[in-house]
C-alpha positions as CSV (number, residue, x, y, z in Angstrom):
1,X,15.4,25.2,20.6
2,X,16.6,25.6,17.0
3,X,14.2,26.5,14.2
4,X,14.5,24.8,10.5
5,X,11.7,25.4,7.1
6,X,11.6,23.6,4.9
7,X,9.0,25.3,1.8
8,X,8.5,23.2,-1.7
9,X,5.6,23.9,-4.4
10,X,5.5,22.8,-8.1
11,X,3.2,21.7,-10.9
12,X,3.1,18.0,-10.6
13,X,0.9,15.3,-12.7
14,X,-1.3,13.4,-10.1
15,X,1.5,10.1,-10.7
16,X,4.1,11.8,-9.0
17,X,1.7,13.5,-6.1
18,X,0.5,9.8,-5.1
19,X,4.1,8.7,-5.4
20,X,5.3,11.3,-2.9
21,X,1.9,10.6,-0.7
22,X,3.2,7.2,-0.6
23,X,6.2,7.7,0.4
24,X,4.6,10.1,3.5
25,X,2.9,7.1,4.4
26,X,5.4,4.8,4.7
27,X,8.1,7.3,6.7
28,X,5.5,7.9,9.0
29,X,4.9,4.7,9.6
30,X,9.0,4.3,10.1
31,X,8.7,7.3,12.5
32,X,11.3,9.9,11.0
33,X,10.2,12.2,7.9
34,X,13.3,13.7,5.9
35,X,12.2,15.8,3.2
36,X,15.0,16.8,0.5
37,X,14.9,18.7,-2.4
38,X,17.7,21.6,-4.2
39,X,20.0,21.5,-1.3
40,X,17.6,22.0,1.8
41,X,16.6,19.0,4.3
42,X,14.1,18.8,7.1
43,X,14.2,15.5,9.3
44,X,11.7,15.3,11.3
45,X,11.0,12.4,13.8
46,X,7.1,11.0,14.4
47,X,5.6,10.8,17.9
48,X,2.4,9.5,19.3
49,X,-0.7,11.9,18.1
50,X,-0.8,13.6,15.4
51,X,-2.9,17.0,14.5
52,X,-4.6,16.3,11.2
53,X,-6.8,19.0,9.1
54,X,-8.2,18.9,5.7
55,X,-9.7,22.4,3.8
56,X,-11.3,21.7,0.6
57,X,-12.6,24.3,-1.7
58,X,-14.1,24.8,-5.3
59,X,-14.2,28.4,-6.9
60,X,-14.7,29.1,-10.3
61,X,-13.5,25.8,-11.9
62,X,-10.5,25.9,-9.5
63,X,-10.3,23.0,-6.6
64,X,-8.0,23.4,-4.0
65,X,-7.2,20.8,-1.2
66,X,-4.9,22.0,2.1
67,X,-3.6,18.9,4.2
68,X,-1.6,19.7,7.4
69,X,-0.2,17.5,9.6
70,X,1.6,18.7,13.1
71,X,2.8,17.3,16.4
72,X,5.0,17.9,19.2
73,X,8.4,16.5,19.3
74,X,7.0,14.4,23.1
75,X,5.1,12.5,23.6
76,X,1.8,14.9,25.1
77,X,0.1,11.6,26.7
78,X,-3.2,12.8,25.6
79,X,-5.5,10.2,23.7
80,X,-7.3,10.3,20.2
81,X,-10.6,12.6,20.1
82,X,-11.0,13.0,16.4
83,X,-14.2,12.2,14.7
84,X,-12.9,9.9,11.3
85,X,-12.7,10.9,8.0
86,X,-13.4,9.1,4.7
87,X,-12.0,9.3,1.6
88,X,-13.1,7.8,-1.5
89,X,-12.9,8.4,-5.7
């Protein structure tokens, strides 16, 4: 089993983050992820399930939001058992 990372941080206005949200969307919904940027490359094929987790946090005038996203690369046959989520602005 090989082992790839792929790491990526920066300051970004919020035009670009929905941009590159969007695009999330839509590879998911294509089933493969490739994420590129200064000469590295993850691809990353979408299966069944996914593990989803959201950590918000406000400290001292500072907000903080962690999303993470992970799955197995088979399918685990096991069904949906997550309580829903809602966002809104």
């Amino acid at each position: 089993m090989s082992h790839q990372k792929f790491e990526y941080e920066s300051l970004q206005d919020a035009k670009t983050i929905k941009s590159f949200l969007e695009s999330l969307i839509e590879s998911i919904e294509h089933g493969r992820i490739t994420l590129k940027s200064n000469g590295d490359e993850i691809a990353m094929n979408v299966y069944d399930l996914m593990k989803f987790s959201v950590n918000a946090k406000q400290k001292d005038g500072i907000n903080k939001m962690n999303i993470k996203i992970s799955w197995a690369e088979k399918s685990t046959g096991k069904k949906n058992h997550g309580v829903p989520i809602s966002i809104s602005s």
